[in-house]
VONU-714013 format. One record per residue (C-alpha): residue in one letter; z, y, x. Coordinates in Angstrom, 1 decimal, always signed. Example, Ala and Ser with C-alpha at 12.3 -4.5 7.8 and 13.67 -1.06 7.14 Angstrom:
<rs>
+------+--------+--------+--------+
: resn :     zz :     yy :     xx :
+------+--------+--------+--------+
:    A :   +7.8 :   -4.5 :  +12.3 :
:    S :   +7.1 :   -1.1 :  +13.7 :
+------+--------+--------+--------+
</rs>
This chain:
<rs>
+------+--------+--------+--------+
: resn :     zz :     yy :     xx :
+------+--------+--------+--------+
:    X : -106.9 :  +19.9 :  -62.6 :
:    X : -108.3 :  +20.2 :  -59.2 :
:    X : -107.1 :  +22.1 :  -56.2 :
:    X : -110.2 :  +24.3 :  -56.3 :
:    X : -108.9 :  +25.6 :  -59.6 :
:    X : -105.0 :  +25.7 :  -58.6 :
:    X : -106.6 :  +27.7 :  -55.5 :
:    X : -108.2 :  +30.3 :  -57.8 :
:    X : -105.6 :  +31.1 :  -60.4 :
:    X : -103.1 :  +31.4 :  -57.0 :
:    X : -105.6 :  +34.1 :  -56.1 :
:    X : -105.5 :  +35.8 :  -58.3 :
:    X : -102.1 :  +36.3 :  -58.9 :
:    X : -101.4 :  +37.2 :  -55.5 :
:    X : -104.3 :  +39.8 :  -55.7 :
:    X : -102.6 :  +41.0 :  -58.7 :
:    X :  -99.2 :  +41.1 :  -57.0 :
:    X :  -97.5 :  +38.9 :  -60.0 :
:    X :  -94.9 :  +36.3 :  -58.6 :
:    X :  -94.9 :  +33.2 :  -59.6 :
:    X :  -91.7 :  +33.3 :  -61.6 :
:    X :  -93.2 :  +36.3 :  -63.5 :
:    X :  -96.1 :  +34.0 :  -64.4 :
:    X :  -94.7 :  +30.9 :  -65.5 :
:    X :  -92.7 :  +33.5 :  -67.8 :
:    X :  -96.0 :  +35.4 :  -69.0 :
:    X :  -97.6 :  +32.1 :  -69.9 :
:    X :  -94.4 :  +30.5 :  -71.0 :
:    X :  -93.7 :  +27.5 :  -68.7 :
:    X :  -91.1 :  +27.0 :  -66.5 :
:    X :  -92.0 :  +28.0 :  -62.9 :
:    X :  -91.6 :  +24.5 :  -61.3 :
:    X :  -94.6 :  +23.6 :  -63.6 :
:    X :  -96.4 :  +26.4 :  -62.7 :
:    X :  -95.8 :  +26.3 :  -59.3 :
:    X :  -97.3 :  +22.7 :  -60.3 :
:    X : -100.7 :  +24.2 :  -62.1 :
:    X : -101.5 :  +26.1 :  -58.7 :
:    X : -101.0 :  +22.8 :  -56.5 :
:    X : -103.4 :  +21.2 :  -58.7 :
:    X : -101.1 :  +18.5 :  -60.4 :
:    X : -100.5 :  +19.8 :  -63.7 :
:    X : -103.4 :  +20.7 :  -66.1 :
:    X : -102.7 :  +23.7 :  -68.3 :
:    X : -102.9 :  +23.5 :  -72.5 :
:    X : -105.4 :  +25.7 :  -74.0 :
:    X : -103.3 :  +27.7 :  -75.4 :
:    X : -101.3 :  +27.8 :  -71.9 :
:    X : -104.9 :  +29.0 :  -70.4 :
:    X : -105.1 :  +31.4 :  -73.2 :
:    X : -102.4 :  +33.4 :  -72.4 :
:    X : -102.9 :  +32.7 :  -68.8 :
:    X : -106.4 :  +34.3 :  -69.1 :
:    X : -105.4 :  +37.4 :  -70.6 :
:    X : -102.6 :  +38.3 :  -68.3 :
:    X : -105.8 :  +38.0 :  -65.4 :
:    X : -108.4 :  +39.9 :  -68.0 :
:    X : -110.8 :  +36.7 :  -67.4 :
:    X : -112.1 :  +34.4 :  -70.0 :
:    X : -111.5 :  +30.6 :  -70.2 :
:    X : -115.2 :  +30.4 :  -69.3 :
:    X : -114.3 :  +32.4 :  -66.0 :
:    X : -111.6 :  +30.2 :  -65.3 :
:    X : -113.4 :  +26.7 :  -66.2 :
:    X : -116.4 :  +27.5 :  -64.0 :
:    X : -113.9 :  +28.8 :  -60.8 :
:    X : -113.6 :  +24.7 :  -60.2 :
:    X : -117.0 :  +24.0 :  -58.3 :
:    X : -119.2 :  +21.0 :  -59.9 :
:    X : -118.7 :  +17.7 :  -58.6 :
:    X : -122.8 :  +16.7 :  -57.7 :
:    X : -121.6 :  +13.0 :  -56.1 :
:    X : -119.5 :  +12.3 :  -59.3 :
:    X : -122.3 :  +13.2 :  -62.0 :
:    X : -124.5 :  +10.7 :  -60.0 :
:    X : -122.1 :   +8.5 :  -60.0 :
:    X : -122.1 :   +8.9 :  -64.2 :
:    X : -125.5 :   +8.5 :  -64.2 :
:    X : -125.1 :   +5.2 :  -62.9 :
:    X : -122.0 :   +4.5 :  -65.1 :
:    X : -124.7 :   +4.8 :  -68.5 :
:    X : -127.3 :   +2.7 :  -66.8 :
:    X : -124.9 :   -0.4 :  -66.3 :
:    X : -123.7 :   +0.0 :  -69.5 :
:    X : -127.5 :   +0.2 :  -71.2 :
:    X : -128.0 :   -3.2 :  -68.7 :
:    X : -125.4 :   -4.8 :  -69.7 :
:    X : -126.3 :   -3.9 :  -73.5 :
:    X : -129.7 :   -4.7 :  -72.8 :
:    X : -131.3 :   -1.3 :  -73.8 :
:    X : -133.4 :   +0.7 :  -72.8 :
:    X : -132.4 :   +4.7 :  -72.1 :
:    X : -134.7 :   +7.4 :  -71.6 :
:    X : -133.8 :  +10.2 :  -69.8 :
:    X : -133.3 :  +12.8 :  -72.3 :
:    X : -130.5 :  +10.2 :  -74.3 :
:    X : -129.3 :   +9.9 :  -70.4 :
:    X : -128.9 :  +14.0 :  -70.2 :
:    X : -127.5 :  +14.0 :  -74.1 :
:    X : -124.8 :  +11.4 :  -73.2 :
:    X : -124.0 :  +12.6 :  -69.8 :
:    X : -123.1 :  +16.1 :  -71.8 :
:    X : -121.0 :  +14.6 :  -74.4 :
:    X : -118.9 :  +12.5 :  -71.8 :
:    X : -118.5 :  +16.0 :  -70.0 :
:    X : -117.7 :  +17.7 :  -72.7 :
:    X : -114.9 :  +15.1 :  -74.8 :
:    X : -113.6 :  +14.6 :  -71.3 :
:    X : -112.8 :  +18.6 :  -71.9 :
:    X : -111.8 :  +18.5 :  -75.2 :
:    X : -108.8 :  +16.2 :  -74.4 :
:    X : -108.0 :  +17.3 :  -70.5 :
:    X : -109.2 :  +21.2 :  -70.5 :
:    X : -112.0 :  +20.5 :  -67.6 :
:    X : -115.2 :  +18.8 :  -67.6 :
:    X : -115.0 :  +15.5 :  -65.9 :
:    X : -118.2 :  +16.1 :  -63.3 :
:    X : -117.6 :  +20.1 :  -63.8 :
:    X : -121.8 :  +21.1 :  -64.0 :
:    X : -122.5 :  +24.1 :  -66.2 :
:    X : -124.9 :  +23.2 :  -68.8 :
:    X : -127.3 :  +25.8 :  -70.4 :
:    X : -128.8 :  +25.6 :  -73.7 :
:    X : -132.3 :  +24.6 :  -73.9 :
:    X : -135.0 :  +23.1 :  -76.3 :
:    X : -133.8 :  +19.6 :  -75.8 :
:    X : -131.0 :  +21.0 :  -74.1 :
:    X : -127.8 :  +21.2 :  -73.7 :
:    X : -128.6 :  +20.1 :  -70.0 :
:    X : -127.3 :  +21.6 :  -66.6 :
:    X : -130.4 :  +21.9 :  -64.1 :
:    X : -128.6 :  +19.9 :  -61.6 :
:    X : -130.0 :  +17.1 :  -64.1 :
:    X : -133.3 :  +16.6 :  -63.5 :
:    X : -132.7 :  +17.2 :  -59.6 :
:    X : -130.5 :  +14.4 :  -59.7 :
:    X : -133.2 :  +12.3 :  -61.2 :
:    X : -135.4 :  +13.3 :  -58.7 :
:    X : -132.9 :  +12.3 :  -55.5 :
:    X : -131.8 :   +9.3 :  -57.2 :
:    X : -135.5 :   +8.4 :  -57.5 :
:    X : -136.3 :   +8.7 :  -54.1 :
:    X : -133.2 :   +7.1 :  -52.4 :
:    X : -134.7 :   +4.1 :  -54.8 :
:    X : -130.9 :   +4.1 :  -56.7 :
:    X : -133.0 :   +4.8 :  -60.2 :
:    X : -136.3 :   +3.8 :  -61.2 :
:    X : -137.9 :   +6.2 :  -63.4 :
:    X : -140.9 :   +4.2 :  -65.6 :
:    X : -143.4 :   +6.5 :  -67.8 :
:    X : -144.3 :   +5.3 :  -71.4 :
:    X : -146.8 :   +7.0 :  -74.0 :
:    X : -145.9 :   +6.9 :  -77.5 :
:    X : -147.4 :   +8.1 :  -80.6 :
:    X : -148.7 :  +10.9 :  -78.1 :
:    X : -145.3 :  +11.6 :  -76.7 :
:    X : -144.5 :  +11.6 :  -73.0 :
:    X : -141.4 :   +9.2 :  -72.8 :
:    X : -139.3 :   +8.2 :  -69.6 :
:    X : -137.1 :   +4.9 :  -69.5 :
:    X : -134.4 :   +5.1 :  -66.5 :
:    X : -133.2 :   +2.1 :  -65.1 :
:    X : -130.9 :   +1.4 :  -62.2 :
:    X : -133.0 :   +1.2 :  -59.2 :
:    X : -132.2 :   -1.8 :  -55.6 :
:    X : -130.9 :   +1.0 :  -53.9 :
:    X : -127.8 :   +1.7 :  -56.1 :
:    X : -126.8 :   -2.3 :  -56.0 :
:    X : -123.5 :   -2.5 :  -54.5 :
:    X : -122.2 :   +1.2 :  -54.8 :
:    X : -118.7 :   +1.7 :  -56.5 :
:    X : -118.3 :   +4.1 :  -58.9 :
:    X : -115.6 :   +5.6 :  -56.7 :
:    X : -115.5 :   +9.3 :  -57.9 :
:    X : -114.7 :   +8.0 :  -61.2 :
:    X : -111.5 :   +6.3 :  -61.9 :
:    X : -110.2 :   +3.7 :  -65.2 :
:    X : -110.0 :   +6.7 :  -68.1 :
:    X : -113.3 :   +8.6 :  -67.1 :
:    X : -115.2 :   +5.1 :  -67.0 :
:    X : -113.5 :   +4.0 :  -70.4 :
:    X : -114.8 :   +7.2 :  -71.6 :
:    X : -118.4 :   +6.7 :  -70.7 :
:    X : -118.1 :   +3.4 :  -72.3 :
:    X : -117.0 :   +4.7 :  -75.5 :
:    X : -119.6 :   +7.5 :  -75.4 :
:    X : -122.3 :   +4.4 :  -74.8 :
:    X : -121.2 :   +2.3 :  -77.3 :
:    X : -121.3 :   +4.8 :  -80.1 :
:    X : -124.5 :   +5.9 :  -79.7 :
:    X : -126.5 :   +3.0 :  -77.0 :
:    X : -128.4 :   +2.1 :  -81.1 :
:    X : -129.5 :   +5.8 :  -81.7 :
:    X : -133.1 :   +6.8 :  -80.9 :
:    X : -133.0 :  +10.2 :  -78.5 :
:    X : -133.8 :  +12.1 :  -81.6 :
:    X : -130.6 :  +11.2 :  -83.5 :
:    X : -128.3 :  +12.5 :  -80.2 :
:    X : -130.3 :  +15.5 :  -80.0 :
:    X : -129.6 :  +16.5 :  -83.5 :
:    X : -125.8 :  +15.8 :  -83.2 :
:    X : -125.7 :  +17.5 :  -80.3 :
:    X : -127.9 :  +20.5 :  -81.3 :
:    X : -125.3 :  +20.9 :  -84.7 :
:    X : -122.0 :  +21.3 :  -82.3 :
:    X : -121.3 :  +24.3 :  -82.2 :
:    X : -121.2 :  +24.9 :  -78.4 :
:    X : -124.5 :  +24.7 :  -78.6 :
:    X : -124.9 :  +26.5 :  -81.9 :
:    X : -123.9 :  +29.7 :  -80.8 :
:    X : -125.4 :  +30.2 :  -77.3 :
:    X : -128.8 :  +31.8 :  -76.6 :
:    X : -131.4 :  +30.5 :  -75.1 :
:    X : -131.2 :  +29.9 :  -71.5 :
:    X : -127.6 :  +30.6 :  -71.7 :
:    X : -124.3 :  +28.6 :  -70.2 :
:    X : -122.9 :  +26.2 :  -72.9 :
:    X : -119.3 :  +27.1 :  -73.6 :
:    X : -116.8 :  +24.4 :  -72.7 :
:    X : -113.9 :  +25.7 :  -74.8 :
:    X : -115.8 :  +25.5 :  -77.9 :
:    X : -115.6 :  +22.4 :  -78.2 :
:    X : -111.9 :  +22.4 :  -78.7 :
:    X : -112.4 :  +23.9 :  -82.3 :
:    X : -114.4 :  +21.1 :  -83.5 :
:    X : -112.4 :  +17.7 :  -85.2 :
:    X : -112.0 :  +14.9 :  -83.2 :
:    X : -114.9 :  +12.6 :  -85.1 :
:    X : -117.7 :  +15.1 :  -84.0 :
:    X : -116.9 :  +16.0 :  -80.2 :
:    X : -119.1 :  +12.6 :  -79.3 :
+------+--------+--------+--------+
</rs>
């Protein structure tokens, strides 16, 4: 859990004039390990940050999108995917790139209670897909650490993304041992499905299932699904 979010649930007490030892007891934890959720270094359960929510009258949505998105650290999982599709020797196109990038997001939430880069994602036709996405593409294009190459088939527009010269070198700093094992479990179940196979699975969770178009993908939905189809 990040400082940005300790920052905001601290706010928000004090603006509701609720010590913390009144907290802790409202969302039944002991106050040294509340005091602990406000400095950042303890992550609440869900069904602490259920109870937490309704004490401040927010949802769990409210709360997940208080911590601000981490832009460096998503480009940084970009690159994480396109290592492991080198090292597998496949090819990924960018809409597999945006489907895997969501499920990485989204597991890491479904066993830690935040998103590991924290972008909203909305739901769209091959969605779900934040729009920091395809402006991350675009920068990571031109500072020549991605190369995008175009392909036609059976009529279809198609887009292969491979690490570009520019990236050579760069540590995947943002992202430490767990996060990266995660990516390479995401990559590994799915680097043999065609973009059409991840879209489907995707588009049958049920964070996805329930949201309107255009609308923000909810995080904490995720939580209700079994283990074998978060990713």
């Amino acid at each position: 859990m990040s400082n940005i979010y300790g920052d905001f649930i601290k706010s928000l007490r004090e603006s509701r004039g609720i010590s913390q030892s009144l907290m802790a007891e409202k969302i039944n934890i002991s106050r040294p390990s509340y005091v602990a959720v406000e400095k950042g270094t303890k992550e609440l359960s869900l069904s602490e940050a259920e109870r937490l929510v309704r004490v401040f009258g927010i949802t769990v949505d409210e709360l997940i999108r208080a911590e601000a998105p981490n832009y460096k650290k998503y480009k940084q999982m970009i690159l994480a995917f396109l290592r492991e599709a080198n090292k597998s020797k496949v090819e990924l196109k960018k809409t597999k790139l945006a489907k895997l990038l969501y499920l990485t997001d989204f597991a890491w939430f479904y066993n830690h209670l935040e998103s590991m880069s924290g972008m909203e994602y909305k739901k769209m036709e091959f969605g779900p897909v934040p729009s920091d996405f395809f402006q991350a593409v675009e920068e990571m294009e031109e500072d020549g650490s991605i190369k995008v190459t175009h392909e036609q088939k059976s009529g279809r527009d198609m887009y292969v993304i491979t690490e570009g010269r520019g990236s050579a070198g760069t540590d995947l700093d943002e992202l430490n041992d767990k996060e990266l094992s995660l990516v390479a479990k995401v990559w590994q179940k799915w680097k043999d499905a065609n973009t059409q196979e991840i879209v489907d699975f995707t588009h049958k969770q049920l964070p996805y299932k329930i949201a309107f178009e255009g609308e923000t993908v909810s995080y904490p939905l995720i939580t209700q699904l079994d283990q074998k189809d978060v990713y």
